[in-house]
TIKOLMI-405133 format. One record per residue (C-alpha): residue number from 1; y, x, z. Coordinates in nm, 4 decimals. Example, Ala and Ser with C-alpha at 12.3 -4.5 7.8 and 13.67 -1.06 7.14 Angstrom:
2
+-----+----------+----------+----------+
: num :        Y :        X :        Z :
+-----+----------+----------+----------+
:   1 :  -0.4500 :   1.2300 :   0.7800 :
:   2 :  -0.1060 :   1.3670 :   0.7140 :
+-----+----------+----------+----------+
//
This chain:
365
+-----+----------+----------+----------+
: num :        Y :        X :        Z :
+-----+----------+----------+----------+
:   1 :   0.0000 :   0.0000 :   0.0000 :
:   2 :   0.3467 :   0.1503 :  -0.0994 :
:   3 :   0.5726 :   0.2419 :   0.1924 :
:   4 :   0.9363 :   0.1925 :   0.1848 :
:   5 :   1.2405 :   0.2303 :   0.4120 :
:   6 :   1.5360 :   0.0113 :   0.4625 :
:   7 :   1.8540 :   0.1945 :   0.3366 :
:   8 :   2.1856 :  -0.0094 :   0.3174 :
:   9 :   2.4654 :   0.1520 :   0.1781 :
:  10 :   2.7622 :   0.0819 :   0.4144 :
:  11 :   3.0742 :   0.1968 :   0.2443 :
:  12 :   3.1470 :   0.4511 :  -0.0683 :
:  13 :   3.4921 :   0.6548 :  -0.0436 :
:  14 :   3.5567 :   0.8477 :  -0.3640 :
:  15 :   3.8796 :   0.9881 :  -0.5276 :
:  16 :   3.8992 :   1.0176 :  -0.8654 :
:  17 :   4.0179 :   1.3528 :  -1.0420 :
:  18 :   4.1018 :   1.4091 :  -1.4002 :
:  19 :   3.8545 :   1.2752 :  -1.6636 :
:  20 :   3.7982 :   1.4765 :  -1.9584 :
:  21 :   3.7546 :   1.0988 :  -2.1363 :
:  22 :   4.0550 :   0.9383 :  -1.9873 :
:  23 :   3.9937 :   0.6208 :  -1.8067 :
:  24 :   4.2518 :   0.3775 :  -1.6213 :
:  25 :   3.9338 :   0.2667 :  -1.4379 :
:  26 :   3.5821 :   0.4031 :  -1.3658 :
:  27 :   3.2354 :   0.2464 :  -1.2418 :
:  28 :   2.9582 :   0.3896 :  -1.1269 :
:  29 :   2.5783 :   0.3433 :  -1.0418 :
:  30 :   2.4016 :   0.4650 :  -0.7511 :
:  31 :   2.0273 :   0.4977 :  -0.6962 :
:  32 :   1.7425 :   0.6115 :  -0.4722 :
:  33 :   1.4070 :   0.7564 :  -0.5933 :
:  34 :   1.1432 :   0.8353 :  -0.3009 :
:  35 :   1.0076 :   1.1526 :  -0.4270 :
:  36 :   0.7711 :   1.2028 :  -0.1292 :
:  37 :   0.5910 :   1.0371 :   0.1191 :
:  38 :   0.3056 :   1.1244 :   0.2854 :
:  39 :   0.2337 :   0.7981 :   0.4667 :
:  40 :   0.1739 :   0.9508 :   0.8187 :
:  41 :   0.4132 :   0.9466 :   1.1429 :
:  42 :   0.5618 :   1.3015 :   1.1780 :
:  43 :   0.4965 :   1.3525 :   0.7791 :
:  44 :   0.7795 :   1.3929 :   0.5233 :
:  45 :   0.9985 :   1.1071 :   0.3439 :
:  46 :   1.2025 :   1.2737 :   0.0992 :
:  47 :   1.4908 :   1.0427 :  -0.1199 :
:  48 :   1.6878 :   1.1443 :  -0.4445 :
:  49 :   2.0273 :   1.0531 :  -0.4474 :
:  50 :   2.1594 :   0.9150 :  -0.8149 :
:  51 :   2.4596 :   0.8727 :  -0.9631 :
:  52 :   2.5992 :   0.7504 :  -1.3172 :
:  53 :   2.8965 :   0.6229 :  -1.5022 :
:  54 :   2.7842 :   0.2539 :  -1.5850 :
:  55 :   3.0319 :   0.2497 :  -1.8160 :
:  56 :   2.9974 :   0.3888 :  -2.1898 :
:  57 :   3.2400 :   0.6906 :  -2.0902 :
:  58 :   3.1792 :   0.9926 :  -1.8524 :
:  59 :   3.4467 :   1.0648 :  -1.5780 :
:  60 :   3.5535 :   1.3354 :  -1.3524 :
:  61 :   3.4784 :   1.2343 :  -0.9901 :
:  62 :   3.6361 :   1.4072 :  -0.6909 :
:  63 :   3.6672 :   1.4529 :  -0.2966 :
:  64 :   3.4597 :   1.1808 :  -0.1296 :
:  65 :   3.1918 :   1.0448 :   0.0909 :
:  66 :   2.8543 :   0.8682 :   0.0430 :
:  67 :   2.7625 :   0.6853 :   0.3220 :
:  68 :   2.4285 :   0.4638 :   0.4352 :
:  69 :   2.2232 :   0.3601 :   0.7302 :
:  70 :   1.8758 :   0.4070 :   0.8045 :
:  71 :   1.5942 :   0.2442 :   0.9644 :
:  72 :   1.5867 :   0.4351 :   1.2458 :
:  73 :   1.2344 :   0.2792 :   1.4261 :
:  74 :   1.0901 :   0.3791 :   1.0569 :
:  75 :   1.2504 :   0.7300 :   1.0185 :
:  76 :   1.3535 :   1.0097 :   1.2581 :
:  77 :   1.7233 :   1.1644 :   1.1396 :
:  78 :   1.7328 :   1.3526 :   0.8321 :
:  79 :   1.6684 :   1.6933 :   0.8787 :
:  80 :   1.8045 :   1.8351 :   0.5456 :
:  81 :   1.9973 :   1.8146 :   0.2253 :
:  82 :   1.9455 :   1.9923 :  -0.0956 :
:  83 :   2.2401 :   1.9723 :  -0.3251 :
:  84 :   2.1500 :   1.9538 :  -0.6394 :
:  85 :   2.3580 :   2.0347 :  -1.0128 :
:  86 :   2.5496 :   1.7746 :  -0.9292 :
:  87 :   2.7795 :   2.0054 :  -0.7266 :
:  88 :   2.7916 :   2.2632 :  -1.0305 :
:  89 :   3.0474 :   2.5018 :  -0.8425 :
:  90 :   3.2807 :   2.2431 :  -0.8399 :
:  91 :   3.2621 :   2.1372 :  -0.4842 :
:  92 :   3.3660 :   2.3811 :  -0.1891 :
:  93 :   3.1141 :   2.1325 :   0.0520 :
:  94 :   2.8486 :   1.9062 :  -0.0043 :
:  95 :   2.6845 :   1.8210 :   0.3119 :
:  96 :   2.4959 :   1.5849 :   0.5217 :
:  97 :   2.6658 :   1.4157 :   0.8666 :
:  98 :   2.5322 :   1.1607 :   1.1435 :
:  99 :   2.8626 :   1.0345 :   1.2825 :
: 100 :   2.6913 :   0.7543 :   1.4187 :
: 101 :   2.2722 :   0.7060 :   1.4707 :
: 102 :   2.1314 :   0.6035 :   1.1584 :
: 103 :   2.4426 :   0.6018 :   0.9661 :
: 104 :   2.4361 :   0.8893 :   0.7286 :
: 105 :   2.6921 :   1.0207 :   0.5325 :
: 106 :   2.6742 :   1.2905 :   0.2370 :
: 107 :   3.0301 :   1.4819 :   0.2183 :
: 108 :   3.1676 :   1.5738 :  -0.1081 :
: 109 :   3.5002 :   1.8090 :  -0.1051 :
: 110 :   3.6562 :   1.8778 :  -0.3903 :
: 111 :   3.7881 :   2.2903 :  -0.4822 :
: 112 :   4.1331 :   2.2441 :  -0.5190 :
: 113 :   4.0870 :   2.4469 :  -0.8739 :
: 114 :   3.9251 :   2.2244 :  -1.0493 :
: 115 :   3.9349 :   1.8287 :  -1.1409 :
: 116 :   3.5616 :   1.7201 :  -1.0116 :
: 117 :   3.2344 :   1.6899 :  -1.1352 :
: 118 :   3.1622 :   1.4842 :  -1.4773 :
: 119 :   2.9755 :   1.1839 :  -1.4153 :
: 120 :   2.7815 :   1.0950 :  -1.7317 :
: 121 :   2.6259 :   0.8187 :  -1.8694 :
: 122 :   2.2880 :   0.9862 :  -1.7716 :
: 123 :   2.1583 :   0.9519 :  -1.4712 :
: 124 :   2.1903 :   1.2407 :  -1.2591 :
: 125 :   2.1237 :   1.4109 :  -0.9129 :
: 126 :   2.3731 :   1.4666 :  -0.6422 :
: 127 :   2.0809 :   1.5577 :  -0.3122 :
: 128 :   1.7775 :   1.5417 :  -0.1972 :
: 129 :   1.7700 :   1.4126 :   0.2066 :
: 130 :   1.4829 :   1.4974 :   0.4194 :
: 131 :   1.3288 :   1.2641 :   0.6947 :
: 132 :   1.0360 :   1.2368 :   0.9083 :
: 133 :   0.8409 :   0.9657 :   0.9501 :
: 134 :   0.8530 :   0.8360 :   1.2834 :
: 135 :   0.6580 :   0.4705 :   1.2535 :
: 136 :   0.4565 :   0.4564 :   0.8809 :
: 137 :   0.4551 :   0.0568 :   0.8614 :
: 138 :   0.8579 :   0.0194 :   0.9380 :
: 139 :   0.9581 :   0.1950 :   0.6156 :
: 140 :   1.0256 :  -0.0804 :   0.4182 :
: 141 :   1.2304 :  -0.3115 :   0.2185 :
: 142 :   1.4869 :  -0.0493 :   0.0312 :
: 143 :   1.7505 :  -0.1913 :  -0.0484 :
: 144 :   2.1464 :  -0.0821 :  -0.0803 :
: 145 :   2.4398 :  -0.2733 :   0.0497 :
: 146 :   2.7433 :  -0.3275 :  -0.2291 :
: 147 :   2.9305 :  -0.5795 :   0.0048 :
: 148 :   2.9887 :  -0.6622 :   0.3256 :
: 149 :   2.7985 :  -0.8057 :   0.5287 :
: 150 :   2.4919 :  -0.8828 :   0.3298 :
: 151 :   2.4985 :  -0.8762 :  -0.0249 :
: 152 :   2.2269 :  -0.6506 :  -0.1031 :
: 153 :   2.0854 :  -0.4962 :  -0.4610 :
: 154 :   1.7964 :  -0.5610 :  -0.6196 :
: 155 :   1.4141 :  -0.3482 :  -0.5181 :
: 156 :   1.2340 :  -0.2645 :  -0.8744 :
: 157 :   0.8717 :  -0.1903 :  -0.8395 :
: 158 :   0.9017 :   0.1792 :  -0.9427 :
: 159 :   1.0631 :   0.2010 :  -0.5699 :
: 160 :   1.4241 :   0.2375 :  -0.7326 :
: 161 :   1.6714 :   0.0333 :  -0.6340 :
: 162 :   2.0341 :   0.0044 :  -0.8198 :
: 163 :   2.3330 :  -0.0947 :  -0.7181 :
: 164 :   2.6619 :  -0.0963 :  -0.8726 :
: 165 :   2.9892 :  -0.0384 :  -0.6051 :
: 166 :   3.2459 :  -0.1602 :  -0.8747 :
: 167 :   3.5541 :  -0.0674 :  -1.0298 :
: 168 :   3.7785 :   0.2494 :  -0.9126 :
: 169 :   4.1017 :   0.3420 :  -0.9976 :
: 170 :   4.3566 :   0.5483 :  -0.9187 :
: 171 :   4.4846 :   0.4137 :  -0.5598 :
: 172 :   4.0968 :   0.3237 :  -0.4884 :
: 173 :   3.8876 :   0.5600 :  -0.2985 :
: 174 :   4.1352 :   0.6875 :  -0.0523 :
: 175 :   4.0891 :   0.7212 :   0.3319 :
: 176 :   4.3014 :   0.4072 :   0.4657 :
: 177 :   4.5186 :   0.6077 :   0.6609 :
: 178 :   4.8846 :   0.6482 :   0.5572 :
: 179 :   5.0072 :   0.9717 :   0.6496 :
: 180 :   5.3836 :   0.9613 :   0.6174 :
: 181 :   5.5060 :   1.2709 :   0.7235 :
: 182 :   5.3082 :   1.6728 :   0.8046 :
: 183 :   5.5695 :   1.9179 :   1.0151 :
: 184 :   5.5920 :   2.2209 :   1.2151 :
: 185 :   5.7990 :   2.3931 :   1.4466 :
: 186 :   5.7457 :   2.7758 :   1.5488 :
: 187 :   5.8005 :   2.9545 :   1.8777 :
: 188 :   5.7117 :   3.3214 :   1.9114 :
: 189 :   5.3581 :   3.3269 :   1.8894 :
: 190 :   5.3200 :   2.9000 :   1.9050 :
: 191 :   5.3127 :   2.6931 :   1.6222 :
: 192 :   5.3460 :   2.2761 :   1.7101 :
: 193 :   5.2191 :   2.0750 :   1.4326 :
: 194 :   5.3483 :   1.7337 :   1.4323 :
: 195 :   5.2540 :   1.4449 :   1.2118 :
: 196 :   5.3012 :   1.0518 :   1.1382 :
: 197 :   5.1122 :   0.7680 :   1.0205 :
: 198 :   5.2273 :   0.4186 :   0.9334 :
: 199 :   4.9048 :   0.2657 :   0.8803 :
: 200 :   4.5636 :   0.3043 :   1.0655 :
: 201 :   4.2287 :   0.1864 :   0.9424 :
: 202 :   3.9103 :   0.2577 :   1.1088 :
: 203 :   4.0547 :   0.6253 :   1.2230 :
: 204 :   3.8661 :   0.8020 :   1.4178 :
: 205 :   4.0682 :   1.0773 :   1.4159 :
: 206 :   4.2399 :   1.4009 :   1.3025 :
: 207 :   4.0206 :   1.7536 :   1.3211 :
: 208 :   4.3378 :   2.0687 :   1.2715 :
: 209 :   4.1456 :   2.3372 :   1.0454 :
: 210 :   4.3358 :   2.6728 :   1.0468 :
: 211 :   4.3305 :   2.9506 :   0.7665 :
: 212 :   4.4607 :   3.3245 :   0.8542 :
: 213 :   4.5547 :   3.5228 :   0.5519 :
: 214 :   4.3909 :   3.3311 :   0.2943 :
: 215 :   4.0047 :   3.3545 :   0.4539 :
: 216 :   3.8672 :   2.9878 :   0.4599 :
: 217 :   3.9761 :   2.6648 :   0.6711 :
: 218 :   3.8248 :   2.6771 :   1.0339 :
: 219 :   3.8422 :   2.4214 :   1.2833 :
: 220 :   4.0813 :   2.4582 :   1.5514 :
: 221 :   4.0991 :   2.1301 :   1.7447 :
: 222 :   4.0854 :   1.7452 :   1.7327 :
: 223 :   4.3304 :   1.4901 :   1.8251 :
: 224 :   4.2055 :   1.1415 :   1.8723 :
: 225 :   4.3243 :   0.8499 :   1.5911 :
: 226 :   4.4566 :   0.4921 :   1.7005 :
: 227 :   4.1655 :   0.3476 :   1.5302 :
: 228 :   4.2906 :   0.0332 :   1.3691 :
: 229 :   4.6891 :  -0.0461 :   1.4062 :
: 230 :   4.9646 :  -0.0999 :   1.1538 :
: 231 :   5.2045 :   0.0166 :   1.4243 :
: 232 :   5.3730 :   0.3936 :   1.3168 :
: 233 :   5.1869 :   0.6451 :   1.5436 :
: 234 :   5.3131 :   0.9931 :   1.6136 :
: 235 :   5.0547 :   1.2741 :   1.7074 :
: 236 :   5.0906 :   1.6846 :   1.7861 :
: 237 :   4.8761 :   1.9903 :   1.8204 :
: 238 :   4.9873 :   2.3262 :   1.9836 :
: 239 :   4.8329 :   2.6211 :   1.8565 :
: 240 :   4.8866 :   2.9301 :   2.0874 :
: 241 :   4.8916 :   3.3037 :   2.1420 :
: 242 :   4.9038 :   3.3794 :   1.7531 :
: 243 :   4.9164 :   3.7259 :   1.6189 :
: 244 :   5.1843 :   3.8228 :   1.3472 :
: 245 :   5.0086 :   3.7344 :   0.9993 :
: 246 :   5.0274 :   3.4417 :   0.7140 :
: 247 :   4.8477 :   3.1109 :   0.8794 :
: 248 :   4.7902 :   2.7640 :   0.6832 :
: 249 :   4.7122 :   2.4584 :   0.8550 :
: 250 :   4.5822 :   2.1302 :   0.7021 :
: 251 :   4.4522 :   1.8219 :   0.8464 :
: 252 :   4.1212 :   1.6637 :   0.7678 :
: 253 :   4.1203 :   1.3074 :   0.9010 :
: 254 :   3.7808 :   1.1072 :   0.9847 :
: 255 :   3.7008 :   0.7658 :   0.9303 :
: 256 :   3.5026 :   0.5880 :   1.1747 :
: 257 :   3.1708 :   0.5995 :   0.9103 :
: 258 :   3.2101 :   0.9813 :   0.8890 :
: 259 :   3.4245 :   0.9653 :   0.5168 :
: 260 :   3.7203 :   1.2363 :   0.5176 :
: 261 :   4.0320 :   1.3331 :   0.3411 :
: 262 :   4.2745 :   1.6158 :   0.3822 :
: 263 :   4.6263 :   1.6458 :   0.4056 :
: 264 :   4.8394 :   1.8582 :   0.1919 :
: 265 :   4.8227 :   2.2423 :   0.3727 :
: 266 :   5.1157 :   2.3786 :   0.5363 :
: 267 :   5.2077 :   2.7813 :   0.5360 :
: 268 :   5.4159 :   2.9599 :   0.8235 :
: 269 :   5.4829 :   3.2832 :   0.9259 :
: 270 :   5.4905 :   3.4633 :   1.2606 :
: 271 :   5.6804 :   3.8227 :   1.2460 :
: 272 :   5.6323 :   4.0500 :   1.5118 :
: 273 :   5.8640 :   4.0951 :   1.8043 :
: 274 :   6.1620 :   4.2684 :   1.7116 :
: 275 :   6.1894 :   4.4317 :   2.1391 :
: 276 :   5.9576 :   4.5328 :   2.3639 :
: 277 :   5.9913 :   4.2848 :   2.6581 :
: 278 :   5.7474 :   4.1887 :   2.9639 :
: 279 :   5.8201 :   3.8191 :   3.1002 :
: 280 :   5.8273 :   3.6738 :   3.4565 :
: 281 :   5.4895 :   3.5886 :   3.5666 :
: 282 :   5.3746 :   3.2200 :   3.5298 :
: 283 :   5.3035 :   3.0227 :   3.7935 :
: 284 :   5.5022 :   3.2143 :   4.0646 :
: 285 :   5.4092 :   3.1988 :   4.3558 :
: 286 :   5.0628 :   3.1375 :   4.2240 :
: 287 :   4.6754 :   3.1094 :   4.3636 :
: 288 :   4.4918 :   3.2097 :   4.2573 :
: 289 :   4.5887 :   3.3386 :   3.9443 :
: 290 :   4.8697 :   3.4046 :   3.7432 :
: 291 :   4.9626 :   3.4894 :   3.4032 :
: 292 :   5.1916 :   3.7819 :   3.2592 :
: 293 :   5.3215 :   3.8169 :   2.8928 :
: 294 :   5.4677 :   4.0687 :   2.7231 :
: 295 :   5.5595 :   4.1637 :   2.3501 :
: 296 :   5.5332 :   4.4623 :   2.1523 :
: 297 :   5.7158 :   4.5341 :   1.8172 :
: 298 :   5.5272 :   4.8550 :   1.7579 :
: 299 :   5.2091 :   4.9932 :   1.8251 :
: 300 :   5.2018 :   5.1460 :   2.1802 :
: 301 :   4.9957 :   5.3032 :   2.4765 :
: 302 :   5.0258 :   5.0227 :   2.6997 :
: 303 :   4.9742 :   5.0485 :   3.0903 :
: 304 :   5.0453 :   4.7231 :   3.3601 :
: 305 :   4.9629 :   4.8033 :   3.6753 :
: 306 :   5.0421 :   4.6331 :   4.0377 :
: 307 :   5.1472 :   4.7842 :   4.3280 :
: 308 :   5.2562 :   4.6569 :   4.6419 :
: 309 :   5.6024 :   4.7214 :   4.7932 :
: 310 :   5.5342 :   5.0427 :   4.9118 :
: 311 :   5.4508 :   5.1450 :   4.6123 :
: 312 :   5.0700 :   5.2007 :   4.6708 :
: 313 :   4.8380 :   5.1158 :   4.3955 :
: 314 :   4.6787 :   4.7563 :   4.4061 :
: 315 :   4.5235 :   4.7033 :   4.0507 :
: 316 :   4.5421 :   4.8119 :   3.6783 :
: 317 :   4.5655 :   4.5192 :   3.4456 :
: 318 :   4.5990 :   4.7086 :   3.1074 :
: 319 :   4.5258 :   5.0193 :   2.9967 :
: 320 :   4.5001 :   5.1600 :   2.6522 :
: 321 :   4.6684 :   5.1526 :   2.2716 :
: 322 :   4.7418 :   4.7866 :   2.1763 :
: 323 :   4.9098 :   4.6860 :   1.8347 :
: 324 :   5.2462 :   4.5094 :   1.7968 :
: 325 :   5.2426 :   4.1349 :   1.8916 :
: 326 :   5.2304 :   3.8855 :   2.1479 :
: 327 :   5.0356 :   3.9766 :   2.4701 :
: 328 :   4.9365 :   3.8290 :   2.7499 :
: 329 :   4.7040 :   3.9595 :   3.0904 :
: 330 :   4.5742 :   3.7589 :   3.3878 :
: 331 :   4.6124 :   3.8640 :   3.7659 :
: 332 :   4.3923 :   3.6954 :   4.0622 :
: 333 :   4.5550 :   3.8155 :   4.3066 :
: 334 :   4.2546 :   4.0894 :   4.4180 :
: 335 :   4.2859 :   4.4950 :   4.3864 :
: 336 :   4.0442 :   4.6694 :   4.1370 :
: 337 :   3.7598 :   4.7076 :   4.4314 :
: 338 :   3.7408 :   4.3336 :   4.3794 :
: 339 :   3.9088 :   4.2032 :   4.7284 :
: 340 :   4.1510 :   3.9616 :   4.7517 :
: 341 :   4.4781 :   4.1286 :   4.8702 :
: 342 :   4.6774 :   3.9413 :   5.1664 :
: 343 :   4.9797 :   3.7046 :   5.1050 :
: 344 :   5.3276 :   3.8940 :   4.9880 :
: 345 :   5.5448 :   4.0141 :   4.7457 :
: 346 :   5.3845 :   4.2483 :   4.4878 :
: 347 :   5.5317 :   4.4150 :   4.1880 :
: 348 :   5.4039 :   4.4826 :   3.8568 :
: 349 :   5.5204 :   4.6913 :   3.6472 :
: 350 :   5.4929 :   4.7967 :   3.2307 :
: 351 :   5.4737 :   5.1368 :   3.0244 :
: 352 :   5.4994 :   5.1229 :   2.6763 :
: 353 :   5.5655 :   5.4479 :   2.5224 :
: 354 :   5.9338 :   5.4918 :   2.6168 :
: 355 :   5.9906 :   5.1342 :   2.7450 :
: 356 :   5.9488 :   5.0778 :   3.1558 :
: 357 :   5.9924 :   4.7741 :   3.3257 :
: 358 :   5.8909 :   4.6143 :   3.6577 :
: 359 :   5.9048 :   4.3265 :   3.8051 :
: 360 :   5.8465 :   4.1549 :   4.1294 :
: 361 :   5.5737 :   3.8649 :   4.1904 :
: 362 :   5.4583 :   3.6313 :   4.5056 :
: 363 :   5.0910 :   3.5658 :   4.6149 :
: 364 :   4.9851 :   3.3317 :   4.8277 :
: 365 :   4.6765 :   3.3024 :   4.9912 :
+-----+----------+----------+----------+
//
């Protein structure tokens, strides 16, 4: 007896980039083809994704993401996805998210270099997925979902099923958030990124991604979305204790079913320090620890040590070559044999090649 599992496709998110057979509007075909299953709980079920224009002309398709649910009493989480032509080099990322159990979503990113991948009139493959088979006789009735809540496609008997999503155009396809305006402001070594949206739908939320010098986008924090609101919001993001160098910053916002976009990328600069300076110690008085910064505008044997007001030696903080930038060093209030020194004044005091500078500081135990 043939074996099937309930897929439903939940929502489709794509942006459309230049055709090479221009189109005011494109449709498209998905499908899924079970390529393997062995039948047997802990054995492999392995599905083909499919995609092609239903139309009689081939389009360029861009940044987007393919999402579905799962029977998840039938099928353990995927475990894998092979990408297959589909991606062609024109896709930085193609990979496979769980934002939510059994809710699956296949993430397509566009390089900003080209104009997508050319969806032909031929079917074709964009990944294989990898389950497990958790219980054998709960993988059935495939199916997709075109609509909500329950307008399903059609189940053929050569275990393909085929489902159209509609028409796209140009202002289809986009993550329904409005993002009306991307700034920054920078201090020193801080940059505050500040941003507004007029619209909200189904945001989960904003993930900053960071480049340094041109190396590729990383992840440097999330700030939670308003979910659902067509109030303006306002949202921020310090980053801190930069180095001089070329930084970009973009922001990739999440939908609630795991589909992302990106805002445009921003570019600042921090410059070194122009003076070497060492700052009052933050919190003062402090307990149990406190925080010292300090700048250098060339490269420098650096030594901060803390004495007490006799001048007797209570702990060395820093000492060695350091390059030009923005510093910072801890103090917890104990003397380098590890002990916690009593309550007082203390001072602490900088050597930088020809700079000197001391200071005076208050612990309290």
């Amino acid at each position: 007896m043939r074996l099937r599992v309930l897929f439903i496709l939940f929502a489709m998110l794509f942006s459309l980039g230049t055709s090479q057979v221009v189109a005011q509007t494109n449709a498209y075909d998905l499908q899924f083809v079970i390529v393997k299953n062995d039948m047997v709980a802990a054995g492999e079920y392995d599905v083909k994704i499919q995609i092609k224009s239903s139309g009689s002309q081939q389009f360029a398709m861009g940044t987007g993401g393919l999402a579905f649910t799962y029977n998840t009493t039938g099928l353990n989480a995927p475990t894998n996805i092979a990408p297959a032509n589909f991606s062609g080099g024109n896709y930085s990322t193609l990979a496979l998210s769980e934002p939510v159990t059994g809710r699956v979503v296949i993430n397509i990113v566009l390089n900003s270099t080209n104009n997508g991948t050319t969806i032909s009139t031929d079917w074709m493959d964009v990944a294989t997925i990898d389950f497990t088979i958790a219980q054998p006789q709960l993988t059935a009735n495939l199916a997709w979902r075109t609509a909500s809540p329950n307008q399903t496609g059609i189940f053929v008997d050569d275990e393909i099923t085929v489902a159209s999503i509609g028409t796209l155009n140009d202002s289809d396809g986009l993550l329904p958030v409005e993002l009306s305006s991307f700034t920054h402001n920078v201090f020193q070594n801080k940059v505050s990124l500040n941003w507004a949206t007029q619209t909200e739908t189904d945001n989960l939320g904003f993930e900053i991604e960071r480049s340094v010098a041109g190396a590729d986008f990383e992840k440097v924090g999330f700030v939670e979305g308003s979910g659902t609101t067509v109030v303006a919001q306002s949202y921020s993001f310090e980053d801190n204790s930069l180095q001089p160098g070329a930084y970009s910053y973009r922001l990739k916002q999440v939908d609630l079913d795991g589909a992302f976009d990106y805002s445009e990328s921003i570019q600042i600069e921090i410059t070194a320090p122009k003076n070497f300076t060492i700052a009052q110690n933050y919190p003062n008085p402090f307990n149990p620890e406190t925080k010292i910064d300090y700048t250098l505008p060339e490269n420098a044997n650096v030594s901060i040590a803390i004495y007490n007001l006799k001048g007797q030696f209570i702990s060395q903080l820093v000492n060695g070559e350091q390059a030009p930038g923005f510093h910072s060093v801890n103090w917890n209030g104990r003397n380098d044999s590890g002990l916690e020194v009593a309550s007082g004044v203390y001072i602490y005091s900088i050597s930088a090649n020809k700079f000197r500078e001391s200071r005076k500081l208050t612990f309290i135990r």
